[in-house]
TORVEXBA-704612 format. One record per residue (C-alpha): x, y, z; residue number from 0. Coordinates in Angstrom, 3 decimals, decimal comma. Layout:
N
          x          y          z   num
          X          Y          Z   NUM
...
! end
This chain:
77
          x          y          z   num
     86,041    122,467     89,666     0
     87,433    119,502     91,382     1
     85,792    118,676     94,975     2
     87,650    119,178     97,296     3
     89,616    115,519     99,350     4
     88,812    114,624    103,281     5
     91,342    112,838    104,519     6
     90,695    109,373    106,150     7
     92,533    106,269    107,888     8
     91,676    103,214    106,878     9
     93,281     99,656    107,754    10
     93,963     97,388    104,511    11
     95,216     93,621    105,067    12
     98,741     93,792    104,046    13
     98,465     91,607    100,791    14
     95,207     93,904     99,847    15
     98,176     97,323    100,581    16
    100,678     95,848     98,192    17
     98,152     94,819     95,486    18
     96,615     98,074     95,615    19
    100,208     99,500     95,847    20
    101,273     97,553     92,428    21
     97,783     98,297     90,739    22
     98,297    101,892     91,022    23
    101,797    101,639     90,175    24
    101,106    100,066     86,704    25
     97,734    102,460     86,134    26
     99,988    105,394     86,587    27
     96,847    105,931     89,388    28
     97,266    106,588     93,110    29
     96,205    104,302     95,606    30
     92,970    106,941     97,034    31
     92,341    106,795     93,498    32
     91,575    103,434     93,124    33
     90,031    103,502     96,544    34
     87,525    106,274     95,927    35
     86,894    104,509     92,247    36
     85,985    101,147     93,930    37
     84,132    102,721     96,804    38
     81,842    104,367     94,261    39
     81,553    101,170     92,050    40
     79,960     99,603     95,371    41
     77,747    102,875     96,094    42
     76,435    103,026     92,575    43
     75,690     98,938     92,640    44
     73,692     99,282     95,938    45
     71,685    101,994     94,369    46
     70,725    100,023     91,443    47
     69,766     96,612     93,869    48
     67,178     99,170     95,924    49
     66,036    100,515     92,035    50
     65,491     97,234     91,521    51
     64,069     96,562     94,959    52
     61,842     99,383     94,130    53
     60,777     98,096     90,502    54
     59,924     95,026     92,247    55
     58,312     96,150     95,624    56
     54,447     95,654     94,262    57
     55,373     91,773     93,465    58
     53,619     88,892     95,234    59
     55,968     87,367     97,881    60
     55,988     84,029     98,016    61
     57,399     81,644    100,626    62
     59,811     79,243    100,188    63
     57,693     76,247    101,235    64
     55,520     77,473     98,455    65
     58,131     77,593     95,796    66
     58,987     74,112     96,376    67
     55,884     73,163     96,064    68
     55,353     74,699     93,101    69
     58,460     72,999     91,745    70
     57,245     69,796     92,868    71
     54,121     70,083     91,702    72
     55,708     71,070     87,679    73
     58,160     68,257     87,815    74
     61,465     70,697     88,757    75
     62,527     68,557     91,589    76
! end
Protein backbone atom coordinates (compact mmCIF):
# COMPACT_ATOMS: atom_id res chain seq x y z
CA UNK A 1 0.00 0.00 0.00
CA UNK A 2 1.45 3.22 -1.10
CA UNK A 3 1.76 6.03 1.78
CA UNK A 4 -0.14 8.34 1.43
CA UNK A 5 1.56 12.34 -0.17
CA UNK A 6 1.48 15.74 2.14
CA UNK A 7 1.59 18.41 0.15
CA UNK A 8 4.34 21.11 0.61
CA UNK A 9 5.72 24.56 -0.89
CA UNK A 10 9.00 24.81 -1.39
CA UNK A 11 11.12 27.68 -3.21
CA UNK A 12 13.76 26.23 -5.88
CA UNK A 13 16.30 28.81 -7.60
CA UNK A 14 15.00 29.05 -11.03
CA UNK A 15 17.96 27.25 -12.86
CA UNK A 16 17.63 24.35 -9.98
CA UNK A 17 13.24 24.40 -11.31
CA UNK A 18 14.19 23.91 -14.92
CA UNK A 19 16.93 21.30 -14.31
CA UNK A 20 14.74 19.43 -12.15
CA UNK A 21 11.95 20.16 -14.73
CA UNK A 22 14.21 18.56 -17.72
CA UNK A 23 15.53 15.67 -15.38
CA UNK A 24 12.15 14.45 -14.80
CA UNK A 25 11.16 15.02 -18.22
CA UNK A 26 13.84 12.62 -19.66
CA UNK A 27 13.36 9.96 -16.49
CA UNK A 28 9.77 9.76 -17.46
CA UNK A 29 9.77 10.80 -13.35
CA UNK A 30 7.92 13.73 -11.79
CA UNK A 31 9.57 16.48 -10.27
CA UNK A 32 8.22 15.40 -6.21
CA UNK A 33 9.67 12.33 -7.38
CA UNK A 34 12.99 13.28 -7.74
CA UNK A 35 12.54 15.57 -4.80
CA UNK A 36 11.40 12.98 -2.29
CA UNK A 37 14.28 10.52 -3.92
CA UNK A 38 17.04 13.13 -3.18
CA UNK A 39 15.59 14.19 0.13
CA UNK A 40 15.90 10.58 1.27
CA UNK A 41 19.43 10.10 -0.31
CA UNK A 42 20.44 13.03 2.22
CA UNK A 43 18.33 11.42 5.24
CA UNK A 44 19.81 8.00 4.73
CA UNK A 45 23.61 9.65 4.39
CA UNK A 46 23.15 11.57 7.72
CA UNK A 47 22.13 8.38 9.34
CA UNK A 48 25.10 6.53 8.29
CA UNK A 49 27.70 9.76 9.41
CA UNK A 50 25.96 9.46 13.20
CA UNK A 51 26.45 5.25 12.66
CA UNK A 52 29.65 6.12 12.08
CA UNK A 53 29.79 8.80 14.74
CA UNK A 54 28.54 6.11 16.93
CA UNK A 55 31.18 3.33 15.80
CA UNK A 56 33.64 5.88 16.59
CA UNK A 57 32.34 7.64 19.83
CA UNK A 58 34.78 5.45 22.34
CA UNK A 59 37.96 6.85 20.22
CA UNK A 60 40.63 9.03 21.83
CA UNK A 61 40.17 12.69 20.72
CA UNK A 62 42.99 14.32 19.94
CA UNK A 63 43.66 18.02 19.39
CA UNK A 64 44.85 19.54 16.55
CA UNK A 65 47.98 21.06 18.10
CA UNK A 66 48.67 17.48 18.93
CA UNK A 67 48.28 16.09 15.50
CA UNK A 68 50.74 18.42 14.19
CA UNK A 69 52.94 17.56 16.44
CA UNK A 70 52.73 14.24 15.87
CA UNK A 71 53.31 14.91 12.18
CA UNK A 72 56.22 16.88 12.95
CA UNK A 73 57.63 14.75 15.12
CA UNK A 74 57.33 11.50 12.12
CA UNK A 75 58.68 13.69 9.42
CA UNK A 76 54.93 14.46 7.66
CA UNK A 77 55.47 18.13 7.57
Amino acid sequence: MKEQAKRSTIYLDEALHKALRMKAASTGSTISELVNDAVRDSLREDQEDLAAFEERVKEPEVSYEALLKDLKAHGKI
